[in-house]
N, C-alpha and C positions, 0 to 999 in steps of 0.2 A: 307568373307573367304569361300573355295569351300568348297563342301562335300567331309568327307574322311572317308576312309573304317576302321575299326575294326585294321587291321594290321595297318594301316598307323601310325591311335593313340598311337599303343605300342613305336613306335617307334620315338615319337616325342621328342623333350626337352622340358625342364622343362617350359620356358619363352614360348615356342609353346604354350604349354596346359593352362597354363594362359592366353594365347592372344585368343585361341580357345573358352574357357570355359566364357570369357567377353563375347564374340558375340555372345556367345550360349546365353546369361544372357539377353544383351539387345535387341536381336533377338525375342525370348520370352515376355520379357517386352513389344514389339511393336503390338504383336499378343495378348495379353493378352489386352493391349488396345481398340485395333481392335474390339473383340470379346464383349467385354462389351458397347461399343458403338454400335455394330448391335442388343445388346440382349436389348438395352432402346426401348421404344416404340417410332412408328414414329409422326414426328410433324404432326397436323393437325391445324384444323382452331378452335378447341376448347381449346388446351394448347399451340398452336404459334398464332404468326401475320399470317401464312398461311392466303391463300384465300379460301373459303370453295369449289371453283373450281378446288383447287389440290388436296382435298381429295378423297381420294381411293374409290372408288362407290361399293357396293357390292351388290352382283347380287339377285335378286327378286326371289322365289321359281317357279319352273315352274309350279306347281298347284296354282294359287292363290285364295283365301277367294272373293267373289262375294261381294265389297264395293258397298253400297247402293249408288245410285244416287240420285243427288237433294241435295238441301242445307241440314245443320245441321236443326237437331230439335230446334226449337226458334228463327230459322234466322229470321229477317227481308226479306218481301220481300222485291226487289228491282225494280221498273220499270224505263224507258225512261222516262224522264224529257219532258212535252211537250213544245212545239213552242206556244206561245201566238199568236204573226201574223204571221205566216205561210206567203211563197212569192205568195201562189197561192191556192185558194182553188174551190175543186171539189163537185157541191150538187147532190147527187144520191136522186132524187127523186122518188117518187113513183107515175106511171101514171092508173093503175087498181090496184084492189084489187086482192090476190091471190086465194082468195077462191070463188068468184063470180062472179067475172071479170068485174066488176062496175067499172065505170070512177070516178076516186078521186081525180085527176088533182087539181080540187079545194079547196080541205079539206086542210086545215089547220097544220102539224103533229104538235101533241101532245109534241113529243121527237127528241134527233136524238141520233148517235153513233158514238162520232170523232174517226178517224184513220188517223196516219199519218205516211209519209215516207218520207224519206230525201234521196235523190237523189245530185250523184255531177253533174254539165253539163258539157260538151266538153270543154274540155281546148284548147284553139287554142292562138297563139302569135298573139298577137297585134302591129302591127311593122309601126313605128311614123315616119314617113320623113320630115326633116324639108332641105326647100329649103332656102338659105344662097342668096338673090339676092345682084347683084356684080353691080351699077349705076356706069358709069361715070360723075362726073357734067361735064353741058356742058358751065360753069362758068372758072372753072379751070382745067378742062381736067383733073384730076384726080379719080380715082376710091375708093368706096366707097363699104362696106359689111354692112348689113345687121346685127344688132345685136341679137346672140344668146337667149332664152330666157334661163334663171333657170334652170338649170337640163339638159339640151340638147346642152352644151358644146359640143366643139369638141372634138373626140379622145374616147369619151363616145359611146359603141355601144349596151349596155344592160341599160335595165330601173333596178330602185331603188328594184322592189319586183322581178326581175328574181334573182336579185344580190344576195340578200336577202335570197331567196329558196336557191341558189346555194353554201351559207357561211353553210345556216343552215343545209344542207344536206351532207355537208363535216366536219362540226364542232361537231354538235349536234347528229345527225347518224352516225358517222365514215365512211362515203361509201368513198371509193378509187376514183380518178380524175375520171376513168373508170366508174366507175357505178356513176357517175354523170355526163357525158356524155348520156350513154345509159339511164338513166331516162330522162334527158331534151331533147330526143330526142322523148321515147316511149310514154311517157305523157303529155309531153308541145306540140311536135313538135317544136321546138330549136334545130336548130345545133349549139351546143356548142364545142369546142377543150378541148383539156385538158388544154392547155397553157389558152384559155381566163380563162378557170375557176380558175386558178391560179393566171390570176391577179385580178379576182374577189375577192380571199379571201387577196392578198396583201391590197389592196387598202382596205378590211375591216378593216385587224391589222392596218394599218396607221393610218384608223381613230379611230379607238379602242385604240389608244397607251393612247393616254392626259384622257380619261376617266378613262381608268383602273387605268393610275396614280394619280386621284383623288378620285379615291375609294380606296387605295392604301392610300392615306394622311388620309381619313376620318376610315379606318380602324386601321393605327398606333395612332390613338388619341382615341380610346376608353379605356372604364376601364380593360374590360376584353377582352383577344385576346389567341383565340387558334391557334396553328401551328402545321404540320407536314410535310414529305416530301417524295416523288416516287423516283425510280431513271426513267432518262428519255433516247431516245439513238437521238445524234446529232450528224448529219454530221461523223456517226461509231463512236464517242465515248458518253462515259458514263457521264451525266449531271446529274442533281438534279431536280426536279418538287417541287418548295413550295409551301402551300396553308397559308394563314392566313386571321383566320374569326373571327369574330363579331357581332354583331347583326346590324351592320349596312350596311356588305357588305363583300364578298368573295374574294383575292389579292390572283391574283397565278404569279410566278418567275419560269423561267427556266431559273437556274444559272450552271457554272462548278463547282462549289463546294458547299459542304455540312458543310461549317464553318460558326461559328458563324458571320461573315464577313457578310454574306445574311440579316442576322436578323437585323444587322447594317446599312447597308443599307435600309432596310424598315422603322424603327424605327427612325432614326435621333437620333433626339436630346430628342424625347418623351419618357415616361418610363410608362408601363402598370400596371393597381393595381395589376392586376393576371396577371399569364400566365399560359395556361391551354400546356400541352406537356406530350409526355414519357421521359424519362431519356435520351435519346440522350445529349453526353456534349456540341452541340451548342444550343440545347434547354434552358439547366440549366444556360448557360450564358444570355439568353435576359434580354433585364432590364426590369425589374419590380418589385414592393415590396413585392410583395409574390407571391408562384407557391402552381400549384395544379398539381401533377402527374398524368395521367392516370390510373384510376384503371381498365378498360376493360382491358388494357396491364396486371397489375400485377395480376387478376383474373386470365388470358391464360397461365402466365407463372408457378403461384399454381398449376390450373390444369396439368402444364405437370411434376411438382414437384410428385405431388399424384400418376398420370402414373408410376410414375421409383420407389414412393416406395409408395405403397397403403395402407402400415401401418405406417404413419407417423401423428399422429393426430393433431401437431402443423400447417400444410398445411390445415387441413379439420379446422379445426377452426379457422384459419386467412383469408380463403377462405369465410367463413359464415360471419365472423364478415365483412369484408368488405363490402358482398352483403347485410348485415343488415344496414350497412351506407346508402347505394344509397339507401337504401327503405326508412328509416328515413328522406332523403333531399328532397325525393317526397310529404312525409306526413307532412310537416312544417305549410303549412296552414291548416289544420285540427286537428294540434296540438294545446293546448293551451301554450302562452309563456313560462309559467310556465314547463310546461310536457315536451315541448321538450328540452328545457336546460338540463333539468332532465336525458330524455334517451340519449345526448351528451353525458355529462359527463360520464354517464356511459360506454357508446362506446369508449372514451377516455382512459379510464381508463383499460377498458379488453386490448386493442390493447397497452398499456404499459406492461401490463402482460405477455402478448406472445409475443413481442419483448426482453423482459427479459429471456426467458427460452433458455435452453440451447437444441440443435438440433443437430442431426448427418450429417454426407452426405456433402459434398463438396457443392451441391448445393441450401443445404437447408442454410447452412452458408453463401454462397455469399446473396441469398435472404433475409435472417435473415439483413448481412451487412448492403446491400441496403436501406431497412427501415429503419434500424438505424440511415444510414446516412439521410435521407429524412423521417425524422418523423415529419416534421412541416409541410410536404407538400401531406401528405398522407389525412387528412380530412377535409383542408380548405374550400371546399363548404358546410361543415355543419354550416357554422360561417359567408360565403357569401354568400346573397341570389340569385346572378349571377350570381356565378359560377358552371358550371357543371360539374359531379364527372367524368367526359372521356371525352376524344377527338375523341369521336365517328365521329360527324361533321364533324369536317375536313378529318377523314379516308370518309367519305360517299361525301364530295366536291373531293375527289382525283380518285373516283373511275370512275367514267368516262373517265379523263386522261389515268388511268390502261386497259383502254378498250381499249382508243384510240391507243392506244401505242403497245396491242398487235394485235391488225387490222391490223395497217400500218406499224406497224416495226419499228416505230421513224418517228424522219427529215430528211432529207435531208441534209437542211441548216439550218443557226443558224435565218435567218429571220422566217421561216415558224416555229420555236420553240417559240419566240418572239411573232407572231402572236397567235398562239396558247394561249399564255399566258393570250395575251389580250383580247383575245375573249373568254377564260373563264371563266378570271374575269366580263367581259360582263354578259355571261349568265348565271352562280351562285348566282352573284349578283341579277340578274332578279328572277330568281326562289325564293329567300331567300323574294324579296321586291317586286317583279312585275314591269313591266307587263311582257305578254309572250318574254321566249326568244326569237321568231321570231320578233315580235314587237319591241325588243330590237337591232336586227341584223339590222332592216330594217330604224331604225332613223342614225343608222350609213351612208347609201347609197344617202344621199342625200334628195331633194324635189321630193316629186311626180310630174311626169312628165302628167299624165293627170287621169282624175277620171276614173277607172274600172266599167262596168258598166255589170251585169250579166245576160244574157240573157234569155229573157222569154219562149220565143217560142223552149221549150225543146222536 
């Protein structure tokens, strides 16, 4: 309805001024909303999932306090780890003495004083030509090639560890085709394209598919299995990134959807003793016979409870009691069986207590709800000894993806997502069990084509 002036109102009807006086009503209503949502405090990475990269940075005094340099008092020092056999070693001996200038050529020293430096050498490409000889027999007048060895197939014009560097520096780095170009030109001397390096990294997901999907099998058969998930951007739209880990190995999915549907597909026919998740409802769907919720999640979400009202003391002490759990699941072996039964139950028992009380505030009620409804699933790692009280894990295996993702803006295609997948379940996995990711990129690329050999004469 427009604005109207003073006269206009006198002279309105009656049905007017009620239709006027509603929008003034829910006009109001909307602003009043408004207002009370700008006056909460903003999320951060201590009361949200925020990243602590979105939080607001505030600025350092322009005078500052003269922090002492050098480690903390009590630090350990730390030194360089030496080289046992060193590639090369230099003897500075002593041919006078410096104070009388006596030839000591033959004395014997007493001691010496190792120092050492590590040096990289010239990296130059190593480039293989294999000649393919074409005989005609001169039996049957027919022509005859030369067979290939291993590795030096046709259609192949990079070796196994260029390959290798080239997954790992677009996988593991995030560097753009570009700066993987201009490195394997600046450093290796490689003229690479963007296009070969692109089928560099296809041919690595190809062969990365069958692995990932057997760590993939050996992850849906463990007891316990935590999940979560990113969103991801394919081909301009909006996909899903899963992660699900184990103690036996790291499974990531980039699926269109975020339904339980994904979880079913990973899972088959198997069902996990836990499942570690936040309250997402395709989470709470996976099978398995019991769940552990995240409690980092519902600690971030107290905290931003307390934020909106800071006098609400059911939030400060559901907050404590929780962070008293995860202390107690720490101290289990230190406990005797007897004691820590003991402090369970009792943790058990307060967290009935303040689930029972009665709370103000819309969103101390929804939080209150939540527990209520997930009260079987709020302390089960205190009762499994392999379950752990968060899904830290899998937020800390996802975050690399969040890196990658805001580097390069997404996929392109739905293969280079697919690949992606696979190649992180590759290298998570590695990191978790070993060996080095690169070592793990580089058993994908085939057989060595010939022994690297690194030169002396630096």
């Amino acid at each position: 309805m427009s604005l109207r002036t003073a006269e206009q109102v006198e002279h309105l009807a009656h049905a007017e001024l009620v239709a006027l006086v509603k929008a003034l009503m829910a006009e109001n209503a909307a602003l009043r909303a408004e207002l009370d949502t700008l006056r909460q405090p903003p999320p951060t990475s201590r009361n949200s999932s925020q990243p602590p990269s979105r939080d607001a940075k505030r600025n350092l005094p322009a005078v500052r306090r003269r922090k002492k340099l050098g480690p903390p008092v009590g630090h350990a020092r730390s030194t360089r780890l030496w080289v046992e056999e060193p590639d090369r070693i230099i003897e500075a001996t002593v041919e006078g003495c410096q104070h009388c200038h006596a030839d000591v050529r033959g004395v014997e020293p007493r001691a010496g004083v190792r120092r050492q430096l590590t040096e990289l050498p010239p990296v130059t490409p190593f480039v293989l030509e294999v000649r393919q000889h074409d005989v005609v027999c001169p039996n049957c007048h027919r022509s005859t090639r030369g067979a290939l060895p291993e590795g030096l197939e046709a259609g192949r014009s990079f070796g196994p560890r260029l390959a290798a560097t080239v997954v790992y520096l677009k996988h593991e780095q995030h560097l753009s085709y570009e700066r993987v170009r201009q490195l394997c030109r600046d450093l290796f001397g490689v003229a690479l394209s963007e296009g070969g390096a692109s089928i560099l990294l296809q041919r690595a997901g190809e062969a990365a598919q069958p692995l990932a999907a057997a760590i993939g099998a050996q992850v849906a058969q463990s007891a316990v299995i935590g999940s979560d998930e990113t969103s991801a951007r394919v081909a301009g739209r909006t996909w899903w990134q899963w992660v699900f880990r184990s103690v036996v190995g790291v499974y990531f999915l980039i699926r269109a959807s975020r339904g339980a549907q994904v979880i079913a597909e990973v899972m088959g026919e198997q069902q996990a003793e836990c499942w570690v998740s936040d309250c997402l409802s395709a989470q709470l769907k996976a099978p398995a016979q019991q769940r552990q919720v995240c409690l980092a999640h519902q600690l971030r979400d107290l905290q931003r409870l307390r934020d909106q009202q800071p006098r609400l003391p059911w939030a400060v002490a559901l907050q404590a009691l929780f962070r008293e759990a995860i202390h107690l699941g720490k101290r289990r072996d230190r406990l005797s069986p007897a004691g820590y039964t003991r402090r369970v139950t009792e943790v058990e028992r307060r967290l009935d207590r303040l689930l029972a009380q009665r709370v103000r505030g819309a969103d101390a009620i929804r939080l209150r709800a939540r527990y209520r409804v997930h009260r079987a699933h709020l302390l089960v790692f205190l009762h499994a000894p392999g379950v752990p009280p968060d899904n830290n894990a899998c937020e800390r295996a996802l975050r690399p993806s969040v890196i990658h993702r805001k580097v390069t803006n997404g996929f392109r295609s739905e293969w280079g997502a697919h690949t992606y997948a696979a190649l992180a379940t590759i290298s998570e996995t590695a990191k978790l069990q070993g060996p080095s990711v690169f070592a793990a990129f580089l058993s994908l690329m085939g057989p060595p084509v010939l022994p690297f050999v690194v030169p002396q004469n630096l």
